[in-house]
N, C-alpha and C positions, 0 to 999 in steps of 0.2 A: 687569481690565487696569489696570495702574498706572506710571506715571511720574517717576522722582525731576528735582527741578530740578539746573541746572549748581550744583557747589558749584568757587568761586575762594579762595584766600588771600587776606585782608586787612591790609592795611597796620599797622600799630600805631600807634596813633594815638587822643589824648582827643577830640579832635572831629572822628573819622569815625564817622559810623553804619555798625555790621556791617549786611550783610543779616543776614537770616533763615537759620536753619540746618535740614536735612535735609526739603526742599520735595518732595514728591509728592501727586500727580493719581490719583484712583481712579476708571474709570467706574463708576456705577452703573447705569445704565439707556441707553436709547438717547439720552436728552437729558437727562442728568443727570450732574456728576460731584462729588467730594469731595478739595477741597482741606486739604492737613494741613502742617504744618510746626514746627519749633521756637524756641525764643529764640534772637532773636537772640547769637551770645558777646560775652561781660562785660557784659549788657545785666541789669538787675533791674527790676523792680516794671512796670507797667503800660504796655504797649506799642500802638504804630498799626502798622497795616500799609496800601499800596495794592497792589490785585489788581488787574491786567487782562487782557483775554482778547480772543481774537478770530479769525478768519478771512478771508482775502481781502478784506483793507482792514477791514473792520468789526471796531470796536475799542468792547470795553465795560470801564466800569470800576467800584469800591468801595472804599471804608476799613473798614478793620477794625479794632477798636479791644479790647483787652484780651481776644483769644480767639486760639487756635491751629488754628482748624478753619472751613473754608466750603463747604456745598455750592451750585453753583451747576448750574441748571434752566433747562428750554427753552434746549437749545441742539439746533442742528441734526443731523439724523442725518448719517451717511455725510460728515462734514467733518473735516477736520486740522483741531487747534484750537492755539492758541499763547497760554500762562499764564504771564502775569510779576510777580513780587511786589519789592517794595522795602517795607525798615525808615521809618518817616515819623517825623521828629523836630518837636515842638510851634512851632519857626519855620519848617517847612514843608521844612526839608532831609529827603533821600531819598539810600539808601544806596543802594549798586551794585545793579542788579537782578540776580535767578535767577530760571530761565525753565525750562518745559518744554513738551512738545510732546504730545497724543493725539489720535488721533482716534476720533471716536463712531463705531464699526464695532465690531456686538458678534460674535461668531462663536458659528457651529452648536452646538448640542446634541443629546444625547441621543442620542450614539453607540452602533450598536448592529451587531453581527456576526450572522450566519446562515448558512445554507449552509457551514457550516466542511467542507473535505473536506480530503484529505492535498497537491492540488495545488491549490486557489482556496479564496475565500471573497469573501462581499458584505457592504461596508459601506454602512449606512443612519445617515441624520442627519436632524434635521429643522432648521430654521432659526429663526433666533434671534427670541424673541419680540417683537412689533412691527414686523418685519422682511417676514415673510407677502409684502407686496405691491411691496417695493422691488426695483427692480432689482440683480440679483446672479447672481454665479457663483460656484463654489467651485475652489480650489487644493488638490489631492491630493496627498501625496508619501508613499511607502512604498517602505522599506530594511528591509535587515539589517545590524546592526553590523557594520561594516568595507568594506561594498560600497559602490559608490553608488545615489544615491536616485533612485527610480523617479518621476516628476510626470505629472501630467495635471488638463485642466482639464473642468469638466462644470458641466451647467445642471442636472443633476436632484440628486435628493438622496440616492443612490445611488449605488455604482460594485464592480464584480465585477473582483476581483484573479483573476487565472488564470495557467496555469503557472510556478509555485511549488514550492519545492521540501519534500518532506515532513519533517512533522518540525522545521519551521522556525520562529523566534518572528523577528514581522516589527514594525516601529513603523509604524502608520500615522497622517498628521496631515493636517484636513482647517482650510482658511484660506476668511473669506467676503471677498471681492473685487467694490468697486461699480464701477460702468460709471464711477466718476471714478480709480478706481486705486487708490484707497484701501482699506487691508485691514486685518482684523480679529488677534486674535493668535488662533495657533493651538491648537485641540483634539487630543490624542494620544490614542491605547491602542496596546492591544501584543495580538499574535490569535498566536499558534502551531498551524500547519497538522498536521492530523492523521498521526503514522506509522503506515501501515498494515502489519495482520499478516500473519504468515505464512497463505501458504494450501498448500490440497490435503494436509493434515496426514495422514499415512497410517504406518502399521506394517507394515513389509515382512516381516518374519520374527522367530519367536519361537520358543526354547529351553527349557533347563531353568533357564539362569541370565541371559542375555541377550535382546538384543532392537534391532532394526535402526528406526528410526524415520526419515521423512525427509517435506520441505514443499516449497514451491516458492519461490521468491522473491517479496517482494509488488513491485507494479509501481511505475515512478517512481523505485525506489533504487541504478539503473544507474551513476551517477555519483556516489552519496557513499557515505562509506565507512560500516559498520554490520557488526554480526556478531548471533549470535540466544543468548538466554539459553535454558537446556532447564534444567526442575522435575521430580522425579518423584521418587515414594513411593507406599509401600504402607499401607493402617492401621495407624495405632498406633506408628508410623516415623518418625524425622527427616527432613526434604526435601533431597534432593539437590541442590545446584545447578550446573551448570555453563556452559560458552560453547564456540559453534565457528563460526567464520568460513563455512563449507560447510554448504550447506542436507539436510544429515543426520549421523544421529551412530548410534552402537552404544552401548548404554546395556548393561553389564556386572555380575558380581560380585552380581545381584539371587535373588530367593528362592523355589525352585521352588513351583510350582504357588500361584502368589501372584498375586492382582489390584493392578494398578501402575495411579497417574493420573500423566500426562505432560501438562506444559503449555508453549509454545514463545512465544516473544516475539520481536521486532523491537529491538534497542537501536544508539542512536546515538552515536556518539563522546564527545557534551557528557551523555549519562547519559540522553538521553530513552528510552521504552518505548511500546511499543505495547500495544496489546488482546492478553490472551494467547487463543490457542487451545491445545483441551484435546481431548485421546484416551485412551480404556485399554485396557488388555489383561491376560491371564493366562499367566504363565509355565506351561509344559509339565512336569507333575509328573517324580520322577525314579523310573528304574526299579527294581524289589526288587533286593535285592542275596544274596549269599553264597544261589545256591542249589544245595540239595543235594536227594539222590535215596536213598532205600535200595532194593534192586531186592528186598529179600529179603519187602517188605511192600508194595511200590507207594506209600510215603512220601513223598511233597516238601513241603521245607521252607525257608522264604527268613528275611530279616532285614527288618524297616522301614526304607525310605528316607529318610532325611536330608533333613528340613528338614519333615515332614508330623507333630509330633506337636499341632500346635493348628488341623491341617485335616480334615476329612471326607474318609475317602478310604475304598476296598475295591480288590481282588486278582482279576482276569480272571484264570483259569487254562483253557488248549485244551492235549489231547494226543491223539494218533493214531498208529496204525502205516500203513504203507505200503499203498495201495492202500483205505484207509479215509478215511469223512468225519471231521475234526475231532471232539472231545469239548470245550464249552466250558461252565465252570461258575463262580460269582463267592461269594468270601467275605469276610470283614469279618478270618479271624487270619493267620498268618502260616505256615501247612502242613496238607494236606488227602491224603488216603489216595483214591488210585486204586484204583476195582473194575470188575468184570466186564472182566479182560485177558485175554491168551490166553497158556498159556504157551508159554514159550521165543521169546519175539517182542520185537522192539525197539522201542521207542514215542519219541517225538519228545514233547517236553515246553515248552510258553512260558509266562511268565506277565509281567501288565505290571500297572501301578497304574492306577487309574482315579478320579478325582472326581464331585463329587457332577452336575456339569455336563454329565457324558460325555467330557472331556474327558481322553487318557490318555497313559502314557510310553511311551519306546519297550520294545519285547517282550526279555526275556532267556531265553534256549534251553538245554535239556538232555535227554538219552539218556538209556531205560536196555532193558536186558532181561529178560523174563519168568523164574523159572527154570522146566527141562522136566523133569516126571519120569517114569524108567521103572521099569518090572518088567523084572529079570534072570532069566534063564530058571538054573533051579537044579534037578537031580534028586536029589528029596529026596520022603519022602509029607508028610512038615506040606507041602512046595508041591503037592501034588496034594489032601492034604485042603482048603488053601487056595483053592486053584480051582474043587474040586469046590462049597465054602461058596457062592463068588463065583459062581457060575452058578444055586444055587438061589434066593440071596440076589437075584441080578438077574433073576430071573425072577420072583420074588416081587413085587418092586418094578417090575418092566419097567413095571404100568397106569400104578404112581404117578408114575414117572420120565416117560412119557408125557404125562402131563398136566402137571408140573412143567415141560417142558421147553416145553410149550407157553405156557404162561404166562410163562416166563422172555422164549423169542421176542416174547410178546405185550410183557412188561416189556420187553426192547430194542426192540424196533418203536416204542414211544412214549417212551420216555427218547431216541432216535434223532430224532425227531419233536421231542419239548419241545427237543432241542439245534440242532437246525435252526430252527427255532422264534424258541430264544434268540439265534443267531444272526445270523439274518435281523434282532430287533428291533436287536440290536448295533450292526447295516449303516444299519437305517431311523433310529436314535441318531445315530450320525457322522456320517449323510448329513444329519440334521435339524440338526445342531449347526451342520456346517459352510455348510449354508445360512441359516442364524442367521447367522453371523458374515458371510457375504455379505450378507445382507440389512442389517449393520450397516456394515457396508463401504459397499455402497449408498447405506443413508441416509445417511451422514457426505458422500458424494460429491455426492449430489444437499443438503442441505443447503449445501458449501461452494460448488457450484455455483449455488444459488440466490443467497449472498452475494455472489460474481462478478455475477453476472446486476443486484443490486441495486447495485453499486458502478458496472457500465455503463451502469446506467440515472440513476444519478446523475451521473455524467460527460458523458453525452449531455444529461443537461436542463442540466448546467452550460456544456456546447457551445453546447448553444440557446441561456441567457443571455448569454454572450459573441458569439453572432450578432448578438444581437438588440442586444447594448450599441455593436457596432462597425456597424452602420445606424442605430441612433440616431446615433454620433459621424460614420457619413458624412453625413446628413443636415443635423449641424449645422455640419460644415465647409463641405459647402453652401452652406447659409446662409451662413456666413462671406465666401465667395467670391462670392457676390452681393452682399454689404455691400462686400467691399472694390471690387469693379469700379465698384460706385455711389460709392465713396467717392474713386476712381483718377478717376472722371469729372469729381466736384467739384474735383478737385485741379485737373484739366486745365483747367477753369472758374476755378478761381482764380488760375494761372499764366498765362493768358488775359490776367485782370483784371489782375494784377501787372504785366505785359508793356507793358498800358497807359499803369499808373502810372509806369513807368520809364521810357518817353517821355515824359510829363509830365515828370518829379523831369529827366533830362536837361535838359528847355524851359529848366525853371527853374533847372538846374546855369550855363547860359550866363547867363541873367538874372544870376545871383549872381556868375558872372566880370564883368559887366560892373561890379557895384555894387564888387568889389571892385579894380578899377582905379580907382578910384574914391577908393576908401578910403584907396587906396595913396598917393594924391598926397595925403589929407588926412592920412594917418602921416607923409610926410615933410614936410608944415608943423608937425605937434605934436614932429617929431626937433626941428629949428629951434629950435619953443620949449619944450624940451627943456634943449638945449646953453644958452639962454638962464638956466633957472633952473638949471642946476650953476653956470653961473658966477655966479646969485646966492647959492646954497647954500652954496659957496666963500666967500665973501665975509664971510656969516652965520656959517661958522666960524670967519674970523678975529675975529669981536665977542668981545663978554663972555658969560658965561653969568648968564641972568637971574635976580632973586633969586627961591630957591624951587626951581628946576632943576638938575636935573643932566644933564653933556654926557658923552656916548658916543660914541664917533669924531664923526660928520659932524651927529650928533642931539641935540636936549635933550630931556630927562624929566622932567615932574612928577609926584610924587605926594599926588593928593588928603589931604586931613586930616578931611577929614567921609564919610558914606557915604550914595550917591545909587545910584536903580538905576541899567540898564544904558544905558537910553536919554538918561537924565537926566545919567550922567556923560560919556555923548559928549554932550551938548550944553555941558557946562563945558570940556569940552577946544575944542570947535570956538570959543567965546567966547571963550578964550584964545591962538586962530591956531592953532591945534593937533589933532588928532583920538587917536581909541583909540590905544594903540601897536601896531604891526604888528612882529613878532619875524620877523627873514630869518636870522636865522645861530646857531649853535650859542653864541659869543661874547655875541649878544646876547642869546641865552635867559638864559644864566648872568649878565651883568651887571641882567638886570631880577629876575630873584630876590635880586639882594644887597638888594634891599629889605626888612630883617630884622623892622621895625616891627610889620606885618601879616603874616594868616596868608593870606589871600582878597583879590587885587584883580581888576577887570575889567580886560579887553586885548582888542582890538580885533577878532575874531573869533567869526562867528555863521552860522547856519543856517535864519534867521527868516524869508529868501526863500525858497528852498527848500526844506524838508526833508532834511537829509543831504547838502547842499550845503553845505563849509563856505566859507564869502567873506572877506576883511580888510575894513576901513571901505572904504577904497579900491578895493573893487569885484574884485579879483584872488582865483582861486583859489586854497588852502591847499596848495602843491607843496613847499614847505622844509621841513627836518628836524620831524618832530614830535614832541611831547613828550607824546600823551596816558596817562593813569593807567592801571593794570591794567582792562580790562572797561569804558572809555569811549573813545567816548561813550556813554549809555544811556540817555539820557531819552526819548527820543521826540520829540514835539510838545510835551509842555508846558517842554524845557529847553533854548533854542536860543540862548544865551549863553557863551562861552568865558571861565573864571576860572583863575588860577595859585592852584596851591594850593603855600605854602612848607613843604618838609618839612624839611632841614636846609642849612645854609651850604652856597651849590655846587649845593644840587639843588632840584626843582622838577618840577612836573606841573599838565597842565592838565584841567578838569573840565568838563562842559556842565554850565548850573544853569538856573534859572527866571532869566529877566531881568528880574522885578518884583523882585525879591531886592533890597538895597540893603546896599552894602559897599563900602570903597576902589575907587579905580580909578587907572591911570598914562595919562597923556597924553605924544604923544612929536610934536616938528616939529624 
């Protein structure tokens, strides 16, 4: 904490001392502070100063002699203190004083934030060292630029800010204040409340090239404006980024059968961001394309899909005719030859892509027909040697064909089997897969659910603390309201006592009426002899003016030719019928400056009864125009004499100085 003293313009002038230039107070400690200041201007070589200082009447003082720096020790804690310096010249003249003001009131330390959440936070301080046991309270105040500022006062060293807005940077400044009023200067920092992120992050639907993403709003940001930033990329990819006001978006134009990370933020108008949350997913591979059939060989044949040649993937192929189970078989190329069909029969044909995940496109479909062959009946003998062949020939073979045909059965019964089989694991794949993807659905649910869970559970204990901080503050307005009623009681005990006094001070109001009928009859013998001396005063101006004197309307003036102090030259004037001069008019300021001789006489006005009282010889208070100099009077106690200082023809100002001083003086009767 630091202080600069008042700086004034000073007159120009070879024999005015400047004060001191660029005066400030540093505290150090609780009863310590460090005075510093500069040369005086146009002042060289080796300089005095006087310091003094003080509080409620108690005034200490030092000289300082050829240095620009003082610290001064043991002084009182918790007081306004009041520091004044003046330049000191080697015949004991003292320049205008500069003054400042501090007081020993150190303030808190060791600010410290906790609990930061998106709507409160608590501030902790501790008190300022050496402070520990003095009576104190602290002054709060916490704003945001442009609003106004929030105050409160507290005995602890603590205080929990609650509902806040997220997202916010707040100043908060904490001031130590003693039971005399007196306050410390204040400690600041700056806390910005947490924006919270989006929750219930979730993936509603996914394609072969898109994908439906959508969150919830976080709580608290009902009222200020904010929109949410969305991230997402695949490996090996540049990041997309974009914004949307609506708490979901359709994210497009992406790469089948591609795994995406997607991340979502909270962003506020002035640029702040929140915590991102983060999801993924896999786009839906895309289906074979251009597929064809030859019927003549049970041939099918497709093309690769677009966008799969740096993924793992293979080819589901199922075909059937009507009133038959499925046929489903899986390959890694791009066309596979159908057997064991019937001829003349029509067969239904899908096939779809699949990854390495289970994960597959949609099915693309095609027809085709068996061909059917017959024997034409032709009467010819090659077609009866023909049949006749065919009959021995199938007789021959009938065992073999027998047994062949039973094993073929045996071979479809379990190719029938391994396809139901495959099938079936096909069904127990998708259904695994897709309850995978439940299960991750789930966890993400319960996960962001957990974090809900843990942001209410922080909210509630921040409830609790703000219960608990607003029964502390009823408690201590409480207290408050028993202090004041005990303090509304003294009042009324003192008003009481007052009530008293002022039937007394009354008593004595009449007492004083009477003294002053009194007085009145002796004001009108002193009118009397009064009118007595104007008509000697008259009289005295028709004389001559004495040698040595000079006359001003109704007055004559000497001035001294040698230099006596203050009291010494009113005793020459009173010796010579005459006292200090007493200046009543603007006329007679100017005609006692035409004294061009001297730069400094004494005149008749002083403060040496009272302090700050100023009197003429003649016992009347200073009511006529005045003439004092820029920043006097300023001496204090030690300068309770009135001098004219001459600056040029015509003008003039007056000074308090030390009245041991010794210099001209004017006498006036």
């Amino acid at each position: 904490m630091s202080c600069y003293g008042d700086q004034h313009t000073m007159l120009s002038s070879d024999d005015v001392l400047p004060p001191p230039g660029d005066f400030q107070v540093l505290l150090l400690t609780l009863d310590s502070v460090s005075l510093s200041w500069s040369s005086p201007q146009g002042l060289t070589g080796p300089q005095t100063f006087r310091v003094t200082w003080g509080f409620d009447g108690e005034t200490s003082s030092t000289r300082v002699k050829g240095g620009h720096h003082l610290e001064i020790s043991s002084l009182k804690p918790g007081e306004k203190y009041q520091f004044n310096m003046a330049t000191e010249g080697e015949d004991g003249r003292q320049s205008r004083w500069v003054s400042a003001s501090l007081s020993t009131v150190v303030p808190p330390r060791d600010l410290k934030i906790d609990h930061l959440g998106d709507t409160s936070f608590t501030l902790h301080w501790s008190k300022a060292e050496g402070m520990e046991k003095v009576p104190q309270h602290f002054f709060i105040s916490n704003c945001i630029p442009g609003t106004d500022t929030l105050t409160a006062i507290t005995d602890d060293c603590h205080k929990t800010f609650s509902n806040l807005q997220p997202g916010t940077e707040y100043t908060v400044s904490v001031t130590t204040v003693l039971s005399n009023g007196e306050q410390s200067e204040s400690v600041s920092t700056t806390v910005c409340t947490i924006l919270p992120a989006p929750e219930l992050l979730n993936v509603d639907s996914v394609d072969t090239t898109s994908a439906a993403v959508s969150w919830s709003q976080p709580p608290g940001l009902d009222q200020t404006q904010h929109h949410y930033q969305i991230s997402y990329r695949c490996p090996g990819t540049e990041l997309h980024i974009t914004t949307t006001s609506s708490p979901s978006i359709t994210l497009s134009d992406l790469k089948p059968a591609t795994e995406y990370s997607v991340t979502v933020c909270t962003v506020l108008e002035n640029g702040k961001q929140s915590q991102l949350v983060l999801t993924t997913f896999t786009t839906v591979p895309t289906a074979p394309v251009q597929l064809t059939v030859d019927t003549t060989s049970a041939a099918v044949s497709w093309n690769q899909p677009p966008g799969l040649d740096q993924t793992q993937h293979h080819y589901q192929i199922s075909y059937h005719c009507p009133g038959t189970e499925p046929h489903i078989t899986t390959m890694s190329s791009h066309s596979i030859t159908l057997s064991d069909l019937q001829g003349g029969t029509q067969y239904s044909v899908t096939v779809c892509t699949m990854l390495e995940d289970g994960r597959q496109s949609q099915l693309v479909s095609t027809t085709l027909t068996t061909v059917h062959f017959q024997w034409w009946r032709r009467p010819s003998r090659v077609a009866a040697v023909c049949v006749l062949l065919a009959v021995i020939i199938g007789l021959l073979d009938s065992y073999a064909t027998s047994e062949r045909d039973q094993l073929q059965a045996s071979y479809n019964t379990l190719t029938k089997e391994r396809d139901q089989l495959q099938n079936s694991l096909n069904t127990r794949t998708t259904e695994r897969d897709q309850l995978q993807n439940s299960l991750n659905t789930r966890t993400t649910e319960r996960d962001q659910l957990q974090n809900s869970l843990n942001t209410r559970t922080t909210e509630r204990d921040q409830l609790q603390n703000s219960l608990n901080t607003r029964t502390t503050e009823r408690d201590q307005l409480q207290n408050s309201l028993n202090t004041r009623t005990t303090e509304r009681d003294q009042l009324q005990n003192s008003l009481n006592t007052r009530t008293t006094e002022r039937d007394q001070l009354q008593n004595s109001l009449n007492t004083r009426t009477t003294e002053v009928d009194k007085l009145m009859k002796s004001l009108n013998t002193t009118t009397m002899e009064r009118d007595q001396l104007q008509k000697e005063i008259e009289r005295l101006n028709k004389a001559s003016c004495p040698e040595g004197w000079r006359k001003f309307g109704s007055s004559f003036y000497y001035l001294s030719t040698e230099k006596k102090t203050w009291e010494n030259s009113r005793q020459d004037c009173l010796e010579r019928g005459a006292d200090l001069v007493i200046i009543n008019s603007e006329e007679e300021q100017t005609f006692i400056n035409g004294f061009e001789s001297v730069k400094w006489v004494w005149i008749g006005l002083t403060d040496s009864v009272t302090e700050g009282t100023w009197k003429w010889v003649d016992g009347t208070p200073l009511t006529t125009p005045r003439y004092w100099w820029s920043g006097e009077p300023d001496g204090g106690t030690d300068q309770n004499c009135v001098e004219i200082y001459y600056i040029s023809s015509g003008q003039g100002v007056w000074r308090d100085f030390d009245c041991s001083f010794s210099q001209e003086w004017i006498c006036e009767k």
